[in-house]
C-alpha positions in Angstrom: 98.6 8.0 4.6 97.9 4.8 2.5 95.0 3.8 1.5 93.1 0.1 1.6 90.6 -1.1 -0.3 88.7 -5.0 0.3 89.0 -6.6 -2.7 86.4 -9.3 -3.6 87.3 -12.4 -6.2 85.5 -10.2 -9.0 88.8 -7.3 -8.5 86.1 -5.4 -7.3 87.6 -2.6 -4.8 85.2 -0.7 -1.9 87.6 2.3 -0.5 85.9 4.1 2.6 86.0 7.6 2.8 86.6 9.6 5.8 85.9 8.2 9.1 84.1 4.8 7.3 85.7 1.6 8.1 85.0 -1.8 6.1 84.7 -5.2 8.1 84.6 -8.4 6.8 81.9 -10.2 9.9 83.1 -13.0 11.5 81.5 -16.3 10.5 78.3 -17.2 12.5 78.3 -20.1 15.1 76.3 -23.3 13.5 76.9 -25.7 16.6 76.8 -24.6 20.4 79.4 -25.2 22.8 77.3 -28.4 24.0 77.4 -29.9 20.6 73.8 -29.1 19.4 74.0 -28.0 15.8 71.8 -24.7 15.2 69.8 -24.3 12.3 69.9 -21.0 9.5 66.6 -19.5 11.4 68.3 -19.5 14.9 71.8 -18.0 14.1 72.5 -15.0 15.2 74.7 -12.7 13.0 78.2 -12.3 15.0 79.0 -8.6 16.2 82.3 -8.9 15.6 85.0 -9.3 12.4 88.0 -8.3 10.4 88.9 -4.7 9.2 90.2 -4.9 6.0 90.2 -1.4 4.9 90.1 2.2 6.8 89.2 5.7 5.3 91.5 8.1 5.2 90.4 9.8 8.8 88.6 12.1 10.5 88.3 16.1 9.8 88.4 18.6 12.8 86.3 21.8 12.3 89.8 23.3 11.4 90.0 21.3 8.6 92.8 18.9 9.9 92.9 15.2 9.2 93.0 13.1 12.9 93.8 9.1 11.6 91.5 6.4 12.6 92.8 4.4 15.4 91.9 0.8 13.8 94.0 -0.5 11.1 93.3 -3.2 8.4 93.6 -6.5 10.2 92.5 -5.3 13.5 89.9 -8.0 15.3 86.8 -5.8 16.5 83.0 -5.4 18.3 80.7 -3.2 17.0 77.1 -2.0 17.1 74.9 -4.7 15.3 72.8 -1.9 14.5 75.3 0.5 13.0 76.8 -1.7 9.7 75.8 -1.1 6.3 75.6 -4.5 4.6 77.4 -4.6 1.1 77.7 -7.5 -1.4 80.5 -7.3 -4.1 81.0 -10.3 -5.9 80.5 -13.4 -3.5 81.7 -11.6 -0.6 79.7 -9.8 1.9 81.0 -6.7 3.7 80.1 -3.9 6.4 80.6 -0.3 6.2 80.7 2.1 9.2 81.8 4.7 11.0 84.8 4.2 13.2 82.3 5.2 16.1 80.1 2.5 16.2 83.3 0.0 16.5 83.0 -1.1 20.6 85.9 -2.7 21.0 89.1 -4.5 19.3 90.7 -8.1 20.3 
């Protein structure tokens, strides 16, 4: 399996391990869909964003590898609890587990 890594404009590289997936969050909303721009204080983070790199998979109790089922570029939902926030360079990022992903689009 090949490995991914999110690269940040410093060529700095984050590479999950194991079942960890890193998202890149989706940007936050700064005007409502009636037109009423929303100030930093009332924005709420988004739940969703971009994988742009996957570990290398689960381990069974045999000591088998199972692959993650989300792939770099996949659109998903996850837990807003769940993330681990991580800054490299100018550019935020999320680590979790493939469980706490909900959903993809």
């Amino acid at each position: 399996m090949a490995k991914t890594a999110a690269k940040s404009k410093s060529a700095v590289q984050l590479i999950p391990l194991g079942d960890r997936v890193v998202v890149k969050r989706a940007e936050t909303e700064e005007q409502t869909a009636g037109g009423i721009f929303l100030p930093d204080s009332a924005q709420n983070k988004p739940q969703r964003g971009e994988v742009v790199a996957v570990g290398d998979g689960h381990v069974r109790d045999d000591g088998t590898k199972v692959p993650l089922t989300v792939k770099e570029g996949d659109r998903v939902l996850f837990n807003s609890y769940a993330p681990e926030e991580i800054k490299l360079g100018d550019e935020e990022y999320l680590l979790m587990r493939e469980s706490d992903i909900l959903a993809t689009f």
